[in-house]
C-alpha positions in Angstrom: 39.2 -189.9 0.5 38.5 -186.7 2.2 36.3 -186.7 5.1 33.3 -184.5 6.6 32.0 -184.3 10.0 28.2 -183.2 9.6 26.8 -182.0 13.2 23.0 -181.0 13.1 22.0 -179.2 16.4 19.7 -177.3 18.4 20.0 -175.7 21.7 22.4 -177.8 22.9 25.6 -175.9 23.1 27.2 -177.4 25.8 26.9 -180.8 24.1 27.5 -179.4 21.0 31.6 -178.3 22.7 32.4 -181.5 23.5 31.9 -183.2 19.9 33.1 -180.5 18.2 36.4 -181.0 20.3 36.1 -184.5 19.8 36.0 -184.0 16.0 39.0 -181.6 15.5 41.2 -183.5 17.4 40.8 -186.4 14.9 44.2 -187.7 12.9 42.1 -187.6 9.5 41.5 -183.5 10.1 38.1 -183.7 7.9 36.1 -180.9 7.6 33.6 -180.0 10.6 30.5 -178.7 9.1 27.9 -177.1 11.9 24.0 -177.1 10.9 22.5 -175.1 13.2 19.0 -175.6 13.1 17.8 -171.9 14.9 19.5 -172.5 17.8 19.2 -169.5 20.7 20.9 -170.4 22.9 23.8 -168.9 22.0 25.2 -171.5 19.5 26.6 -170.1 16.9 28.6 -167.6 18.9 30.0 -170.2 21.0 31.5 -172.3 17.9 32.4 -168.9 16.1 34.5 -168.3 19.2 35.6 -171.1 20.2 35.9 -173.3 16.8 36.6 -170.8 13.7 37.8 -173.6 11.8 34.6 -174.9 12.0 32.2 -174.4 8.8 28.8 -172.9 10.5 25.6 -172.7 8.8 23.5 -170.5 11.2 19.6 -170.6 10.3 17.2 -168.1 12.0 14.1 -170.9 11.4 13.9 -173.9 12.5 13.2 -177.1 9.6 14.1 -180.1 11.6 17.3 -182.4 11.7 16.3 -184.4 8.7 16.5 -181.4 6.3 19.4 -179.8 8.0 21.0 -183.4 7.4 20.1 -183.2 4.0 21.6 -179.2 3.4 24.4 -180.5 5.2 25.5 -183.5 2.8 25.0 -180.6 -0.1 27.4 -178.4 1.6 30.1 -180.5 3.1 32.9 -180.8 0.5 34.3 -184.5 1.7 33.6 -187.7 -0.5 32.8 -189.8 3.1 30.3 -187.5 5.4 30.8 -188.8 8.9 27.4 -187.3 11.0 27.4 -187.9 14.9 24.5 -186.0 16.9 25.5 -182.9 19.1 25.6 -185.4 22.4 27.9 -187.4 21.0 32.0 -187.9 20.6 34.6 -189.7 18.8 36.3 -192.0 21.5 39.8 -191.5 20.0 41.5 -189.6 17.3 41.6 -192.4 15.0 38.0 -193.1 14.2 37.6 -191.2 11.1 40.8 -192.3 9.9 39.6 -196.1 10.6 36.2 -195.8 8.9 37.6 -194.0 5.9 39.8 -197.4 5.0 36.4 -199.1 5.1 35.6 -198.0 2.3 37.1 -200.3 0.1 34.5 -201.9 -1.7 32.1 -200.2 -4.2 29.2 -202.0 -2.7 29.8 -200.4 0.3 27.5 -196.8 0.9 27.5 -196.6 4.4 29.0 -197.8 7.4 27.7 -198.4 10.5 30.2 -197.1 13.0 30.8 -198.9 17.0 29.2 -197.1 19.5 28.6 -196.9 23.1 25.5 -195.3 25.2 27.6 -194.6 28.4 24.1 -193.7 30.3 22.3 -196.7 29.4 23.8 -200.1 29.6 27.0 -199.1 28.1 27.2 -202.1 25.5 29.2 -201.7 22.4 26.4 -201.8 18.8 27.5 -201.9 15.2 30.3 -203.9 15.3 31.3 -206.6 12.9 31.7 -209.7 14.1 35.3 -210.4 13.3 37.4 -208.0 10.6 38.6 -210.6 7.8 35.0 -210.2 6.0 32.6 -207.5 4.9 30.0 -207.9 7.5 26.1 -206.1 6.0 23.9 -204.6 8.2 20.0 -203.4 7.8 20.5 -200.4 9.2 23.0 -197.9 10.7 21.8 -195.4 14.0 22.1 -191.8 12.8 24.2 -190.8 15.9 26.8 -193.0 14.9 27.6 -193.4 10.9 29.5 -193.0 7.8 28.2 -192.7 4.5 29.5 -191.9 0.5 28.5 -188.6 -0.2 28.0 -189.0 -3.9 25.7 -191.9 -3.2 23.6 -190.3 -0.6 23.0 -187.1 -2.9 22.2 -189.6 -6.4 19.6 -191.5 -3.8 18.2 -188.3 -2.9 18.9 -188.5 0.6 16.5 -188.9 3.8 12.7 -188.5 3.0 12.3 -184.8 4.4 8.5 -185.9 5.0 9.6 -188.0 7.9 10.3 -185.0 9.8 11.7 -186.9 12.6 12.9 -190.4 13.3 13.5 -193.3 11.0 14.8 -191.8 8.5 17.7 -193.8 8.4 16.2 -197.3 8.3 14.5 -196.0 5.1 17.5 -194.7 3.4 19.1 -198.4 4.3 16.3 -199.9 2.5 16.3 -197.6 -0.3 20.5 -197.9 -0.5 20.4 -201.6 -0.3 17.5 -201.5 -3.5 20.5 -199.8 -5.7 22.8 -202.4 -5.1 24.8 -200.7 -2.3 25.3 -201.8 1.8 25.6 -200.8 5.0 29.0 -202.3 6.7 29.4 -203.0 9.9 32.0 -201.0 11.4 35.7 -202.3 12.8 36.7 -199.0 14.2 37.0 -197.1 17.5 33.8 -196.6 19.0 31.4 -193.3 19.1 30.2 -192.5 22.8 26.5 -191.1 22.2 25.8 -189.9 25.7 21.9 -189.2 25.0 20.4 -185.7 26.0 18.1 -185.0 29.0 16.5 -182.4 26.4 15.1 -184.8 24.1 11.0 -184.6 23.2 9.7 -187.9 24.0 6.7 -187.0 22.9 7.4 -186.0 19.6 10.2 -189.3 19.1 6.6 -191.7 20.1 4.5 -189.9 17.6 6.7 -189.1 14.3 8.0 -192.9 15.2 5.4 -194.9 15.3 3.9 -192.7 12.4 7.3 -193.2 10.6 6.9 -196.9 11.0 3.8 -197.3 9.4 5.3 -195.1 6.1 7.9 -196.9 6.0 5.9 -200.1 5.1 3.6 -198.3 2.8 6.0 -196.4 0.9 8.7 -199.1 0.4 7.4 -202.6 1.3 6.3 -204.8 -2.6 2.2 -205.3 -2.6 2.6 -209.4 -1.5 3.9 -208.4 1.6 2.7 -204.6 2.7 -0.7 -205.8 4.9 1.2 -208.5 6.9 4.0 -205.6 7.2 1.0 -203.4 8.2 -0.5 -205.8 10.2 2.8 -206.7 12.4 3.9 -203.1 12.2 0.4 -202.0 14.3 0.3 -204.6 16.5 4.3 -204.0 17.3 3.7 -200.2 17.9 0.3 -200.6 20.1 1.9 -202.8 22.5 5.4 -200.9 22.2 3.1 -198.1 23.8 1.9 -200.2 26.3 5.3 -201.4 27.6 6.2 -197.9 28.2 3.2 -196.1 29.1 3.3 -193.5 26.8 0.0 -194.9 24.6 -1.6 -191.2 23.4 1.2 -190.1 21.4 2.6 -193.3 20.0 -1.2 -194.3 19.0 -2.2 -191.0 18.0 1.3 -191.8 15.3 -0.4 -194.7 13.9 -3.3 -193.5 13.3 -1.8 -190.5 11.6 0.2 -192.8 9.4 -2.8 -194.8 8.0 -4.4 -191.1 7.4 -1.3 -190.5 5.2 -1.8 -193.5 3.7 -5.7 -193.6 2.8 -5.0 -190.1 1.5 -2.2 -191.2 -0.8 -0.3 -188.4 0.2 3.1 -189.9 -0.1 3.5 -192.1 -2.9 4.4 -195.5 -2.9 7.9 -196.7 -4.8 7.9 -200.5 -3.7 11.3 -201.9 -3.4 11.9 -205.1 -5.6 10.9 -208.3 -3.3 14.1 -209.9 -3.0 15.6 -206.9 -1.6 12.3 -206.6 0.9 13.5 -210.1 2.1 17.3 -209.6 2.2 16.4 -206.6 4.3 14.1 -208.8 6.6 16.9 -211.3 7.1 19.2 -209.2 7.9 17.0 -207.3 10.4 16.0 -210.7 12.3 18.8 -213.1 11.7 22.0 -210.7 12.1 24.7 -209.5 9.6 25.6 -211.5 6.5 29.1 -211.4 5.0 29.1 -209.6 1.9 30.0 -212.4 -0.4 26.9 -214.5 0.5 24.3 -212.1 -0.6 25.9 -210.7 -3.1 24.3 -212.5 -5.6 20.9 -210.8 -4.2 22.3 -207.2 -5.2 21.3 -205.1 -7.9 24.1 -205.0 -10.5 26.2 -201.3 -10.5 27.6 -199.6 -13.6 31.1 -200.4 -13.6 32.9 -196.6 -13.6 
């Protein structure tokens, strides 16, 4: 399997050094594919300079992560795209290396890679609970994941719509729907060491709009009001807790607009898949032979 790194960025160039190092100093040597989304701050002549191996897409406009993520699987050449945000790096030089012999099931279309968030509370996420099973996931964090690029593509990729945050929990949902999972990862960890720059104000609106999408554009009829329902009451006092209620409200509200208007259609996922996903999400990971079952059949190649 041949590999691609995927890095979307913006203005962040300093950042953006240290996981490019990170990413040509891997064993695997995969591709390093740069999306620069507009950056000007002197981006693209930086990696030109100091990278030329790397594969730069430099765009004058700016369109967002999500779609630059999307361009980005299109262009990259490897079978597995590996995509870590411009704050982050690969701990060691095996990591890619690792991941890639994860892929050694055809259910598998993602995996969900360790990580680390040195500023925070430094405690290790995504990883599987001991390595003589295939441990599922709901979901992977975009900062630190692999994924099948031929899958990704057939799936149609993130919803471009979603303009920011969330995206990746509703790719999970719509992978898992065609029979495919996300693993949890074995590997070396990804340090994601999080970016002063970051618009909070922009992550509490698109998010908590996001959210309520999410339910109305995957969740099966039974179940979408008590999704709804949960998903409102979760957000409201989410913006309580941290103070930041204009924005984060101002998200849900937007999000019912969208959906009284119809202006995203609704393609319900089938209702066992709704549940496996809600297990998953509250209960933990599940080894892979106990749900299997519960997956959609795949053509056999």
């Amino acid at each position: 399997m041949k590999a691609s790194v995927v890095i979307t960025t913006k203005n962040r160039k300093e950042e953006l050094r240290v996981a490019l190092r990170s990413a040509f100093d891997q064993s695997a040597q995969p591709e390093v594919v740069v999306m620069d989304d507009g950056s000007t701050d002197g981006t693209a002549e930086m990696v030109r300079g100091e990278f030329p191996k790397t594969v730069l897409h430099h765009f004058r406009d700016s369109k967002g992560y999500i779609v630059r993520r999307n361009e980005g699987a299109q262009l990259a050449t490897g079978s597995v795209i590996f995509s870590i945000d411009d704050d982050a790096e690969f701990s060691t030089a095996q990591v890619v290396e690792q991941v890639l012999q994860e892929f050694n099931h055809r259910r598998i279309g993602a995996v969900a890679i360790p990580y680390t968030e040195p500023r925070k509370d430094n405690v290790e996420r995504q990883r599987a609970p001991e390595t003589s099973d295939i441990w599922v996931a709901d979901a992977f964090i975009g900062t630190a994941h692999a994924l099948r690029r031929d899958i990704f593509l057939k799936i149609a990729g993130y919803r471009e719509h979603l303009v920011h945050q969330g995206e990746e929990r509703d790719f999970c949902i719509r992978l898992l729907s065609k029979g495919h999972v996300v693993r949890l990862g074995t590997s070396d960890s990804i340090q994601h060491f999080e970016s002063p720059k970051r618009d909070y104000k922009r992550m509490d609106y698109y998010g908590r709009r996001n959210d309520v999408l999410f339910a109305w554009q995957n969740v099966p009829a039974p179940w979408l009001l008590i999704h709804l329902a949960a998903t409102t009451v979760n957000g409201l006092r989410s913006a309580f807790a941290v103070r930041r209620f204009k924005e984060m409200s101002r998200g849900i509200f937007q999000g019912y607009g969208d959906c009284i208007t119809h202006r995203y259609a609704r393609v319900p996922i089938p209702n066992r898949i709704y549940q496996l996903n809600r297990r998953l999400k509250k209960d933990g990971p599940a080894r892979l032979a106990d749900i299997e079952e519960i997956l959609a059949p795949i053509p056999k190649t």
